[in-house]
N, C-alpha and C positions, 0 to 999 in steps of 0.2 A: 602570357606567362612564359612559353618558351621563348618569345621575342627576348624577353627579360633574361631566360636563362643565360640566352646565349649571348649576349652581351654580356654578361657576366664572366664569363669563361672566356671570353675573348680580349678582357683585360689582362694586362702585363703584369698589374701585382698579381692576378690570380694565378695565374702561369708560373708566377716566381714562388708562390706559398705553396702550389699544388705540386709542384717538380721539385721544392725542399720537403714536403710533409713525404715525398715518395720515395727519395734517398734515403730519410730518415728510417722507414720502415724497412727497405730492405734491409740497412745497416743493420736495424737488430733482430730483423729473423736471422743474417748470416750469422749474429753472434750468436743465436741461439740455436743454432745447428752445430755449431765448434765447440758451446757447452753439451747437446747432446753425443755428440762422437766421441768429445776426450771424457767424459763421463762413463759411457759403455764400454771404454777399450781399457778402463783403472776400474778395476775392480775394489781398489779401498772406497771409491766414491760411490758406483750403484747408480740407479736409475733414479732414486729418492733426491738425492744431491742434485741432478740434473736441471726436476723442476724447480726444486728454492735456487736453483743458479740462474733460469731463467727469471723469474720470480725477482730476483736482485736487478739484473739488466734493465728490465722495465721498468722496476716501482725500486730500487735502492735508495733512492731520495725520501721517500717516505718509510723507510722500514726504521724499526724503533729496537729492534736486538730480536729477544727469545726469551718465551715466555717461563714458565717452572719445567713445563712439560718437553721445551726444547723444542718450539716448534717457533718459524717466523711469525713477529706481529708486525704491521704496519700501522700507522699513523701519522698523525704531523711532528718532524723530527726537526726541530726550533736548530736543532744543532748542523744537520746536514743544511738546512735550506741555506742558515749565513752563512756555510763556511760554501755554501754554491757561487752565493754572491760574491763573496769575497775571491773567491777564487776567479770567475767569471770577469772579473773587471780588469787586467789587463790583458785579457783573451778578446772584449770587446772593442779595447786601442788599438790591438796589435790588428785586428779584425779592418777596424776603420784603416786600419796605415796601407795595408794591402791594397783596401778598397779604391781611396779615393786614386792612388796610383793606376790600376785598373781602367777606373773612368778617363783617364789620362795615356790609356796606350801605350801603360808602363808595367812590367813584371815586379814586383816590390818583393825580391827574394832577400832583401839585407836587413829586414823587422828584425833577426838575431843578433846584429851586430850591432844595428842604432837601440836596441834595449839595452844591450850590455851595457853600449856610452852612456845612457839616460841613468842606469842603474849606478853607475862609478863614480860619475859629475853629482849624481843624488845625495850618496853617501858621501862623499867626501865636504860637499857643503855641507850638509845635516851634522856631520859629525865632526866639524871643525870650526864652527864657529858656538862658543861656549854661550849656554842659555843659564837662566836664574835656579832652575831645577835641575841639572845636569849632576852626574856623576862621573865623570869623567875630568872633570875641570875644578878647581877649588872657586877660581871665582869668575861668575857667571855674569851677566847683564843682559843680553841679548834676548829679547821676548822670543818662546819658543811658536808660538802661530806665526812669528816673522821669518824667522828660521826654513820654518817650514813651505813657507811660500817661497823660499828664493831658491829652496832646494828642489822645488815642483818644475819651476821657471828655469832653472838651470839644468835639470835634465828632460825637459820639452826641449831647449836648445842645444844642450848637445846631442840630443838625436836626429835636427834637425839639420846639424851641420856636418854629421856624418852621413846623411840621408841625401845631403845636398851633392857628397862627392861620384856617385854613381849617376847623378841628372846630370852634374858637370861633365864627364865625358862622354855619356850619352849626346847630349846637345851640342858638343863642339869638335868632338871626337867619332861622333858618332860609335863609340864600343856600345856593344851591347851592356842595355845595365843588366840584365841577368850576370854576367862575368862577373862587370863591376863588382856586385851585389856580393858575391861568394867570394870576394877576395876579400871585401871589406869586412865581412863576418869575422874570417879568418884572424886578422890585422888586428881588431876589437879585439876579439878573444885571447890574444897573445899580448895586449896592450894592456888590458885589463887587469892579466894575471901580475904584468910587471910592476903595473903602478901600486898595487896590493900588497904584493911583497916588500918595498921598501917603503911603506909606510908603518905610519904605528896607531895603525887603524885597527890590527888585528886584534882580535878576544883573545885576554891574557887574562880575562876576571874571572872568567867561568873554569876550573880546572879539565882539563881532557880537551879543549876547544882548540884544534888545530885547523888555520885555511881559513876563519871566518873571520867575518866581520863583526863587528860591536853593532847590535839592534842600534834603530834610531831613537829609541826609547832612554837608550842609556844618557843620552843626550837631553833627557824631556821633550823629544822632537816625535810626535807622534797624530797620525790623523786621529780629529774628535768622531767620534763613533756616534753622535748625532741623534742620540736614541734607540739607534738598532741594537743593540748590542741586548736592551730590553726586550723589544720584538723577538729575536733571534737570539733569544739567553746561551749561552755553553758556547757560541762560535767567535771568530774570528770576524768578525762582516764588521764595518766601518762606514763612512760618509764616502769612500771612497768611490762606491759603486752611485753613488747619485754624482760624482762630478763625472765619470767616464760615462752616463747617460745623458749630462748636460752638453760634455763635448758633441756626442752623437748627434744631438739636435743642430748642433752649431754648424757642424761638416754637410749634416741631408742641408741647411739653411743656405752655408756655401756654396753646395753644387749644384742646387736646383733651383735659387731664388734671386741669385746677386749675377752681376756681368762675369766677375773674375772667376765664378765656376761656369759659365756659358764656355769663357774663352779657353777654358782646361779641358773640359769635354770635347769642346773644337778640334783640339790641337789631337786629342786620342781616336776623332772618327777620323780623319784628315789630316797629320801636318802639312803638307804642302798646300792643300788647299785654305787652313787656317792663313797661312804666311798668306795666299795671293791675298787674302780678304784682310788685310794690314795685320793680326794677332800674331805677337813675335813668339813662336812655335818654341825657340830657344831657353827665351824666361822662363814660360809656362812650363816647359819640364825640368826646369830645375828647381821651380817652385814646387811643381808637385810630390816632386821625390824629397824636398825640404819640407811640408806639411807631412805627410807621410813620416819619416824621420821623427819630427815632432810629438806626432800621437804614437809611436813605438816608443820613445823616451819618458810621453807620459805615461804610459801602463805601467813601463820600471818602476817608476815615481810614485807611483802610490802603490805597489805591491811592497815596495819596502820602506815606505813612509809609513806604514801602518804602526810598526812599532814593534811587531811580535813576529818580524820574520827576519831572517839571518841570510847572508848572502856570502857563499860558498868562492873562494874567490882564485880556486885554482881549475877557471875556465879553458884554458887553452887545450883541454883534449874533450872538449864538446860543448856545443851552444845550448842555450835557453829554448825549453821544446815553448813554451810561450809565442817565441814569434814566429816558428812554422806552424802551432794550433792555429792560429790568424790567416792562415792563408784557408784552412778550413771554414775557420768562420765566414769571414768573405765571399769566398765561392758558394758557399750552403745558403749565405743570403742575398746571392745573387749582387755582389756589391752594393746593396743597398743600405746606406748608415744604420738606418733606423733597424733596419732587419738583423745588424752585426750585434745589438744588445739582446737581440732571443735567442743567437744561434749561439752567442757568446755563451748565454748562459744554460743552451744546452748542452755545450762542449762538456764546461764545467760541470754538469749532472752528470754527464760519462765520467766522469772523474771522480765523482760521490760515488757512484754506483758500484766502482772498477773496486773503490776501497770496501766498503759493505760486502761485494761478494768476498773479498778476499780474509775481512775479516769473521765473516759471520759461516762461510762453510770451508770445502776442506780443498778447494780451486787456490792455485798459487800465484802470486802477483805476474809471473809470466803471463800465465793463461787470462788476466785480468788486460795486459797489458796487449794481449793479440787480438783480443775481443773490440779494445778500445781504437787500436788502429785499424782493423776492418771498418769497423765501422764510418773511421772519420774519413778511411780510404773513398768509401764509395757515397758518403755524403760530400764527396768534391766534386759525382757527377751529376749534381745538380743542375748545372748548367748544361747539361748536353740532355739529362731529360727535358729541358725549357725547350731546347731547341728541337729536339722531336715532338712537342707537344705543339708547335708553333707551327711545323712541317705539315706536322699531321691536319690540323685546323685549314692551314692552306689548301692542300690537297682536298678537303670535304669544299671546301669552296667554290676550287674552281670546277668540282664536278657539279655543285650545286646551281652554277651559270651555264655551265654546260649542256643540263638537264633544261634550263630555262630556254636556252638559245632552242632547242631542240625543237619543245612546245610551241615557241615563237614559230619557229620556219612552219612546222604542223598546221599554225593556224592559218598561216597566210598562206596555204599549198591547200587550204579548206576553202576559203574564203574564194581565191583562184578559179581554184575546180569547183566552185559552183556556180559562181559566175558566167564560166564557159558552159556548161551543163544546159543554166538555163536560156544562153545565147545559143546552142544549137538547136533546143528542144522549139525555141522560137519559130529557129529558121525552118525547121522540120515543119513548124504548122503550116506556115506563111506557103510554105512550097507545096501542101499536100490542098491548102484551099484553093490555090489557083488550080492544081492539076484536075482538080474536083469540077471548078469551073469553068476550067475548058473540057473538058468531056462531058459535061450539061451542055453546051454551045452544040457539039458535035451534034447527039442525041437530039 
């Protein structure tokens, strides 16, 4: 049975789930020590507030408001879980875009800038080619499911070709793509806001609506909500979260099952040794930073393919926090695909939570919002607890050979010394019966 444990524990997934479940806990005792401090030092809050703040942190996803009495109830909150998922799903792309760059030996800091492209090329097809349902157009033709797929398709690829420009001088340039990455964010961001502006794309239907864009709904261009919307009555949750899980599988399928993810892992432990071994070290990072691109452009794509969400379109004084959340995700699931849809979707419950506290007691979206980056702060060292927990396992190791070798040398220094023991106690007879028998001769 201990044989068992410890092989247990000596696997890598367990390593990766046990150094995320332990980020995860620090994260929110620190947040619950930042609700207890700013709690005792405000006296309109009190000690009372403290615990339903903790209280929120932990279980906000399940709280259901206040009861007559004003005190929190919890339950299953149909409204919080889909708007988790909803939310969650392109925290999960932006998660995998990071990743598979990672496994590739690439920093993928430009997820902000390849979403914006993904989000701009979205909208602009979704809301430019006229459907049978549209409001926007008098007259329509264009099936709105078709619409909507070219709009999906189109900003996978333009995030993939903004994604591609960071591999491209990385691999031939050799610039660092971290630069690359933060110039091109930048570049996006101030491209975004241009093309926005002289279009006549902006919401002119809604009165008061300055900066945005017309939903894709206005268009009849909208993800089917698949059922969930039953499930998960009162939210926002969509089919959208079951295609950004389907990618998920496709990318772990990529990287760990087919040759073209052998030779992209290659290229991230080794380029140069990839190249001796014929794999052109070149392609593969600029493919990689081009699929990366891609799954950033699709998180865009369905967060505002949904239908009910609006897109703010005077970006150029700050990026989408979506594709730095993804760099959290990633690292909290140790870049592992499959692992970017749980941690995705615990981002997103900090996010449920952040609002419940802020709704339900008397803590202000700041203090919601310091809770929420502590936390994701220190679920990024994830991977440095893997690596001490790996450390740690080595060093019992090789004291445990050590202790072995020791007993070894022990035995054969036994085995030795007895040997000789009983070779001289021999000699000692042999020598004492002759002495014997020549003093009888004597005698």
């Amino acid at each position: 049975m201990k044989e068992k444990s410890g092989g247990l524990f000596a696997k890598e997934g367990t390593k990766t789930v046990i150094s995320s479940v332990i980020s995860i806990i620090i994260g929110m005792v620190v947040g619950s020590i930042i609700i207890l401090l700013v709690g005792l030092s405000n006296q309109s809050l009190g000690i009372s507030s403290v615990g339903e703040g903790i209280l929120l942190v932990f279980g906000g996803l399940f709280s259901t408001g206040r009861n007559a009495a004003g005190a929190l109830t919890f339950g299953f909150n149909s409204t919080n879980f889909g708007n988790m998922l909803f939310r969650a799903t392109p925290l999960i792309l932006t998660g995998l875009s990071v990743a598979i760059a990672y496994k590739t030996g690439l920093f993928n800091i430009g997820a902000p800038g390849q979403y914006l492209m993904g989000t701009m090329t979205t909208l602009l097809v979704a809301l430019s080619i006229p459907t049978g349902s549209s409001t926007l157009y008098e007259n329509g033709g264009c099936p709105a499911w078709l619409v909507w797929v070219l709009a999906f398709l189109a900003g996978m690829l333009a995030g993939a070709l903004w994604g591609a420009i960071p591999g491209l001088v990385k691999a031939y340039l050799n610039i660092n793509e971290v630069l690359a990455c933060i110039m091109c964010n930048w570049i996006a961001a101030n491209l975004v806001t241009w093309v926005f502006e002289n279009s006549v794309l902006r919401n002119t239907i809604e009165s008061g609506k300055t900066g945005y864009i017309y939903k894709t709904s206005y268009n009849g261009v909208a993800t089917a909500k698949l059922g969930l919307d039953k499930l998960f009555s009162g939210s926002q949750v969509n089919g959208g979260i079951l295609v950004a899980i389907i990618l998920a599988i496709l990318v772990y399928i990529l990287m760990d099952k087919t040759t073209m993810g052998y030779q992209l892992k290659a290229c991230g432990s080794n380029r140069h040794s990839a190249r001796y071994a014929g794999i052109s070290d070149k392609r593969n990072i600029v493919l990689s930073m081009a699929i990366s691109g891609a799954l950033a452009g699709a998180g865009a794509s369905l967060y505002y393919l949904a239908g009910n969400t609006e897109f703010f379109w005077s970006t150029y004084q700050s990026l989408p926090d979506a594709g730095f959340t993804g760099i959290s995700v990633a690292l909290l699931a140790s870049c592992n695909p499959i692992g970017c849809v749980f941690t995705g979707c615990f981002m997103s419950m900090l996010d449920i939570c952040g609002l419940q506290l802020t709704n339900l007691t008397a803590y202000n979206e700041y203090i919601t919002d310091v809770i929420i980056s502590v936390i994701v702060y220190l679920s990024a060292f994830s991977l440095l607890i893997r690596m001490l927990l790996t450390s740690k396992k080595k060093d019992d190791g090789h004291e445990d050979n050590a202790n072995a070798d020791t007993e070894s040398d022990a035995g054969k220094n036994a085995s030795s010394g007895g040997g000789t023991s009983s070779g001289v106690a021999g000699a000692n007879s042999v020598k004492t019966a002759s002495a014997a028998g020549k003093g009888g001769e004597a005698l």
